[in-house]
C-alpha atoms as one frame of an Amber mdcrd trajectory, in Angstrom:
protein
  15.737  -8.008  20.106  12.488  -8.548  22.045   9.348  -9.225  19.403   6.032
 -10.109  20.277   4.437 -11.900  16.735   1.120 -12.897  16.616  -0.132 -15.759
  13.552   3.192 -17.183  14.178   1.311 -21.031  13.048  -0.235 -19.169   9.925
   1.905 -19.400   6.332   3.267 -16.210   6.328   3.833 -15.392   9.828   5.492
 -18.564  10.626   7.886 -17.911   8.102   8.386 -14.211   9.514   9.717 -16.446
  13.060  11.861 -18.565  10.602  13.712 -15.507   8.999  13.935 -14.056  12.697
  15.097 -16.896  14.371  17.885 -17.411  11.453  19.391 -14.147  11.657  19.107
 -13.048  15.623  19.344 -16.095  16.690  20.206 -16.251  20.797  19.997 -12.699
  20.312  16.249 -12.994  19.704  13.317 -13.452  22.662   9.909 -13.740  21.582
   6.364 -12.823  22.982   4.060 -15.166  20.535  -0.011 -14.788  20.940  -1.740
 -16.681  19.237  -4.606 -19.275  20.207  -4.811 -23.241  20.697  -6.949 -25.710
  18.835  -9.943 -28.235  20.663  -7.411 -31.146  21.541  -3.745 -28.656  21.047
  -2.235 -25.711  22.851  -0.875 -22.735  21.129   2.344 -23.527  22.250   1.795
 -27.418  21.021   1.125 -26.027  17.710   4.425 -23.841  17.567   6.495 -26.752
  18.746   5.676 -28.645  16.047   5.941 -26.247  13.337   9.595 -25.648  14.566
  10.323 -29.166  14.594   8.940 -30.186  11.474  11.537 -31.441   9.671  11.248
 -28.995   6.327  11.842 -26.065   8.344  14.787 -26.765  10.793  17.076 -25.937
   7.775  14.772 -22.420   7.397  15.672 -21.519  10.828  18.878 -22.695  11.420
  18.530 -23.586  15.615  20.392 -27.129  16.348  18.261 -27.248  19.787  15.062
 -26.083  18.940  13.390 -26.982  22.329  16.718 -25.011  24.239  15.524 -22.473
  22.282  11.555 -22.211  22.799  12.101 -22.986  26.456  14.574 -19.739  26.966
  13.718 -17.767  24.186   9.817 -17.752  23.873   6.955 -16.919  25.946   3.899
 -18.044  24.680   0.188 -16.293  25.440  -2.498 -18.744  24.080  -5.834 -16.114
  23.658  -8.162 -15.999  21.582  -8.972 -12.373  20.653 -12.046 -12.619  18.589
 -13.642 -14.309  21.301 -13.695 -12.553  24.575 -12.574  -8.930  25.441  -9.170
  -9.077  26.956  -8.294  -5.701  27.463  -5.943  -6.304  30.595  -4.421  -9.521
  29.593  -1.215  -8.891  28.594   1.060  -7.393  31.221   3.630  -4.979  31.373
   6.833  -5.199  29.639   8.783  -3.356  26.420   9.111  -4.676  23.163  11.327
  -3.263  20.317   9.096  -4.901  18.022   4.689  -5.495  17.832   4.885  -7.482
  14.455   0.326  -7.977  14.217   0.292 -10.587  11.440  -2.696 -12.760  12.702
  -5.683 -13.132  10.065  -8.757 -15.031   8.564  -8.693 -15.637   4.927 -11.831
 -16.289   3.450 -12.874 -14.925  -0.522 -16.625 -15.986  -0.105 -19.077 -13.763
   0.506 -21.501 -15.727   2.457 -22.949 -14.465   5.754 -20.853 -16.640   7.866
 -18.012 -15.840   6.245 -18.298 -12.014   6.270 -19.347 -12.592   9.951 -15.980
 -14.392  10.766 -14.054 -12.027   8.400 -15.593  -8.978  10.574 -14.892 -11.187
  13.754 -11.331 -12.058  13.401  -9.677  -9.256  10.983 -11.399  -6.223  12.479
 -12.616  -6.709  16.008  -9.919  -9.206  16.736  -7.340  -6.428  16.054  -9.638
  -4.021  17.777  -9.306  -6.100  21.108  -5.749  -7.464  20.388  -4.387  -3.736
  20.183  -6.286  -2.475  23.230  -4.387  -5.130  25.463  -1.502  -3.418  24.914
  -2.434  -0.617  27.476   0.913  -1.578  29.563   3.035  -2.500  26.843   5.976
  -0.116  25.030   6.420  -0.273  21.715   9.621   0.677  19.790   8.327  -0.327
  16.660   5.008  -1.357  14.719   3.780  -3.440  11.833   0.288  -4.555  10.831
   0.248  -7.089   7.702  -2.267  -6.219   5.648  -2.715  -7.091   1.913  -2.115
  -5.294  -1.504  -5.574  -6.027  -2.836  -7.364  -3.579   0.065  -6.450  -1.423
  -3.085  -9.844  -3.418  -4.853 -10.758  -2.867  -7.978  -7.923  -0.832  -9.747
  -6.061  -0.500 -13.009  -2.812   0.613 -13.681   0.349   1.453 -11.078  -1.073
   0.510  -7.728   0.612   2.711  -4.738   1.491   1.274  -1.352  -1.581   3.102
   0.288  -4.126   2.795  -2.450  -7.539   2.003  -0.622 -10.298   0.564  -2.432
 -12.941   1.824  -0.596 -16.233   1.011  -2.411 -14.256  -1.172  -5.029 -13.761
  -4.582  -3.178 -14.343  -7.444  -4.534 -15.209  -9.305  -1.227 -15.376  -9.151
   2.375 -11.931  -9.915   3.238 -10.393  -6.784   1.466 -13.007  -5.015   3.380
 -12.113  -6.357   6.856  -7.886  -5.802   5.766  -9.064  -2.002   5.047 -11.075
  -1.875   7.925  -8.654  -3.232  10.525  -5.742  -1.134   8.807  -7.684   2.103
   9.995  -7.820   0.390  13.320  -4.442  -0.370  12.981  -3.415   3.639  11.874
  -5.754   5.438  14.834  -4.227   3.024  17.257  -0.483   4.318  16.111  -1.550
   7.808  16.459  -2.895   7.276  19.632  -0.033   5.547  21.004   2.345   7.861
  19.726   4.606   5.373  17.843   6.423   7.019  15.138   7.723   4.219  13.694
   4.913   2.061  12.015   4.490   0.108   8.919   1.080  -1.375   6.975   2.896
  -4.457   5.268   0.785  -5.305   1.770   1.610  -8.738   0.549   0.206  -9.915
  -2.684  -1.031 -13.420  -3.436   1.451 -15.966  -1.271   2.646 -19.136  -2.421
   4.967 -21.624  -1.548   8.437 -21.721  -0.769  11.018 -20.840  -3.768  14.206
 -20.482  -2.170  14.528 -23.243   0.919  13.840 -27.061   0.296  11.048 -28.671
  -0.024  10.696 -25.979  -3.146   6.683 -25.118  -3.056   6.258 -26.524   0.402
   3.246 -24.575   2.006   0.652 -25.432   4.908  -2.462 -24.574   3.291  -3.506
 -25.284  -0.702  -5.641 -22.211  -0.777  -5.496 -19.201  -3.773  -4.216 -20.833
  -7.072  -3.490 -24.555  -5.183  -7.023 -24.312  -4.512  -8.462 -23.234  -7.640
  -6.498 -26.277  -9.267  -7.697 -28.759  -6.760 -11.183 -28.436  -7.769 -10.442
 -29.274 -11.256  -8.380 -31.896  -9.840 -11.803 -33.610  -8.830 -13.957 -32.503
 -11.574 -15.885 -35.899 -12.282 -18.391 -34.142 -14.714 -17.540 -34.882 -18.777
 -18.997 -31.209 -19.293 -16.586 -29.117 -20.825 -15.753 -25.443 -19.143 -15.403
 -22.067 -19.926 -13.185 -20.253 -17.724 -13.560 -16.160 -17.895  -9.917 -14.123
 -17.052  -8.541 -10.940 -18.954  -5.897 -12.314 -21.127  -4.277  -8.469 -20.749
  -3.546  -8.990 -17.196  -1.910 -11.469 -14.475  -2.116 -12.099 -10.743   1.240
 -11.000  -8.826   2.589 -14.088  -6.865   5.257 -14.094  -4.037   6.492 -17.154
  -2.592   6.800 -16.864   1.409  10.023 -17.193   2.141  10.541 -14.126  -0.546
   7.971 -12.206   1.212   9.436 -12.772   4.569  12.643 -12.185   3.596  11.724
  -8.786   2.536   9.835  -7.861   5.410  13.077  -9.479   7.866  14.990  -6.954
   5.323  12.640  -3.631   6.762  13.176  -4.911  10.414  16.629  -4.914  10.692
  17.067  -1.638   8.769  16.932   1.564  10.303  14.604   3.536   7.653  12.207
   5.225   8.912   8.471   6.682   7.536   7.683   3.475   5.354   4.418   3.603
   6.409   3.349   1.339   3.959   5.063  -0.988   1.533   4.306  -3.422  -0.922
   5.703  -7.101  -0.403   5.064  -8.346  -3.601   6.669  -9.755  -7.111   8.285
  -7.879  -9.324   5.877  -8.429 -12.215   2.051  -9.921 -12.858   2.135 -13.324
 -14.224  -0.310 -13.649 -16.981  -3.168 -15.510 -15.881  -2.511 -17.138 -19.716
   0.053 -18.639 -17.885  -0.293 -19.995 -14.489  -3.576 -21.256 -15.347  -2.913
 -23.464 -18.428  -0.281 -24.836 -16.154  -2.072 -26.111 -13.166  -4.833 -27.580
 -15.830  -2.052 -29.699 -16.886  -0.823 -30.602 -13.723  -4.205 -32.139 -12.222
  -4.705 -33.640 -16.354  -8.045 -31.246 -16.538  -8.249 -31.047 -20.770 -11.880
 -30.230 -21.307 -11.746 -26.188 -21.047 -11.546 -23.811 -23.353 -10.577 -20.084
 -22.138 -13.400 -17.665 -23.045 -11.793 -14.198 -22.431 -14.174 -11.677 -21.412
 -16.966 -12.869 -23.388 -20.386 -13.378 -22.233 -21.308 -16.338 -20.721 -25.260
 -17.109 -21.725 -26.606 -21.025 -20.484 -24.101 -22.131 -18.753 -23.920 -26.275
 -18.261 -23.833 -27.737 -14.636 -19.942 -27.372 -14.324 -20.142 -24.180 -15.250
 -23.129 -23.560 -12.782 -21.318 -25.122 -10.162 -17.727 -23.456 -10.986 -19.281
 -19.673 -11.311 -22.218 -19.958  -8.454 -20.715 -22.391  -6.184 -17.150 -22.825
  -5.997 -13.842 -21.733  -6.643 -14.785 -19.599  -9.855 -16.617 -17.405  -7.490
 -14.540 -16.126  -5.715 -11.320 -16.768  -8.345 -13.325 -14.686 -11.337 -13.141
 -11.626  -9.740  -9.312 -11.441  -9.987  -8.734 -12.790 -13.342 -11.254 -10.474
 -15.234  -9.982  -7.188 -14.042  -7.566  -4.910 -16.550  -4.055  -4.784 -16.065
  -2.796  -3.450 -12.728   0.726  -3.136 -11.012   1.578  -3.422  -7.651   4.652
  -0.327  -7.206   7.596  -1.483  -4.934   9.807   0.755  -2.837  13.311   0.381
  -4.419  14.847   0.200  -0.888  13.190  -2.653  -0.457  12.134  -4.674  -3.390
  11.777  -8.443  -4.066  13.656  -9.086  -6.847  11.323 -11.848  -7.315   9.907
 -12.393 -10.734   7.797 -14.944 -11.930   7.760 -16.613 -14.576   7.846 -20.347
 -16.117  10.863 -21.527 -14.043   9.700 -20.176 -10.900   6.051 -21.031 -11.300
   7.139 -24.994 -11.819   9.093 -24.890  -8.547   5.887 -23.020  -6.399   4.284
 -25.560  -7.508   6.511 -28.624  -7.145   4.721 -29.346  -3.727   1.921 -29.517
  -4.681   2.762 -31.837  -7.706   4.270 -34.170  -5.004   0.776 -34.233  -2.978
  -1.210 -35.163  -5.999   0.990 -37.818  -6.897
């Protein structure tokens, strides 16, 4: 099983190589692309997340440097950069596994300028070097919110076009129609537009919750975490609906599950929980974990004068880009029953996502 993976030092694709590694094993030979930092390779940065002690049990290889030296070729570019349309030279793949992104919910210039940069021209250039390579099989991870501003059962390949709530659905849209013309044009048959939903830390391997980046709900917590202000809050979110969270090594599982299966014409599937945890929930958690006590929960009501916190929360911070996913109505992501999670959230599983991050504040 030859698979080139690109974002293999992000959360999610990382965890992608894991479940790959741990069921091909020496049958497995990887073509990662990916991109150093100023004073680390690309292949520096792999080495250490395969050595890192929390994931050697994820991936099950004894001799981890037996296996990167026979079993990996590594191609440190930088796609957003530079246009490398010849870069990459010939050779067949079974699998093209395009799970490289930028995150970002702000909707600042520079951030919708790095969005555009990465997400949509990066794929742009990333696919065109592919001129001399064959392709047995295609995925593009995407997410499930390019579906925007919905209600109700949300289908695999619901686009939101016009209804996004920030530039970062736009650019997953955007560089899934890249993704789709470049299938087409290629003539691969087999293709699939992955759709994750929010990711979190790990709920099946040990360290439970263990994650490489504190963004989405870890984030939102943090800033209360450092709130030094003795203003009180009030925090908007639709008390009808919930945000649908899938730990990583769930979500990677699931896609692992679609690679080694030989179904055909899922062009796109959802990778996501089986329910929507109420924001009720989740969120009157983490304010007890960081010890945040002055809030009160306002609904949807109007907000009129808001205090400094609040100016700061809802104009400058987390709340703006947090708000526009907590005060939307009810939605539900649908799953294909082939391939389902059977992941659902609720108080149990929510205390051990978040058990990492309990550990860090502490």
């Amino acid at each position: 099983m030859k698979v080139m993976l690109t974002g293999a030092t992000g959360l999610l694709g990382q965890h992608i190589m894991f479940e790959l590694m741990a069921f091909y094993k020496k049958d497995l030979q990887f073509v990662l692309v990916g991109r150093g930092k100023k004073d680390i390779s690309f292949r520096q940065r792999v080495e250490t997340i395969l050595q890192a002690s929390p994931n050697k049990h994820v991936h099950g290889i004894e001799d981890v440097k037996g296996f990167i030296r026979h079993h990996i070729d590594f191609m440190d570019v930088d796609f957003s950069q530079k246009d490398h349309s010849t870069i990459i030279s010939s050779m067949q793949v079974d699998l093209l596994l395009h799970c490289a992104s930028y995150l970002d919910f702000r909707s600042n210039e520079s951030a919708q300028q790095k969005l555009e940069q990465i997400n949509v021209v990066g794929t742009q250039k990333f696919l065109d070097s592919l001129q001399e390579v064959e392709i047995g099989r295609a995925m593009y991870v995407s997410s499930a919110y390019v579906a925007g501003i919905t209600e109700g059962e949300v289908y695999p390949d619901m686009v939101g076009w016009g209804a996004f709530r920030n530039a970062y659905e736009a650019s997953k849209a955007s560089a899934e129609k890249i993704f789709q013309s470049w299938v087409q044009d290629r003539q691969i048959s087999n293709w699939t537009i992955l759709r994750p939903s929010t990711i979190c830390g790990r709920s099946i391997h040990k360290p439970h919750g263990y994650t490489t980046k504190f963004d989405v709900f870890y984030g939102w917590a943090q800033f209360f975490s450092k709130v030094q202000s003795k203003d009180s809050i009030r925090i908007q979110f639709n008390k009808q609906s919930g945000l649908n969270i899938i730990p990583v090594d769930v979500a990677s599982q699931v896609i692992i599950r679609l690679v080694r299966s030989d179904v055909q014409n899922i062009n796109f599937l959802h990778v996501v929980a089986n329910n929507e945890y109420a924001h009720l929930a989740y969120t009157a958690e983490l304010l007890k974990t960081v010890g945040f006590t002055n809030y009160m929960f306002s609904g949807l009501n109007s907000l009129d004068e808001l205090n400094q916190l609040e100016r700061v929360y809802y104009k400058r911070s987390v709340g703006s880009v947090f708000t526009p996913y907590v005060i939307n109505p009810a939605t539900h992501f649908v799953q294909d029953p082939k391939f389902m999670s059977d992941f659902t959230m609720d108080e149990d599983n929510f205390q051990r996502v978040i058990s990492y991050f309990k550990s860090i504040l502490t």
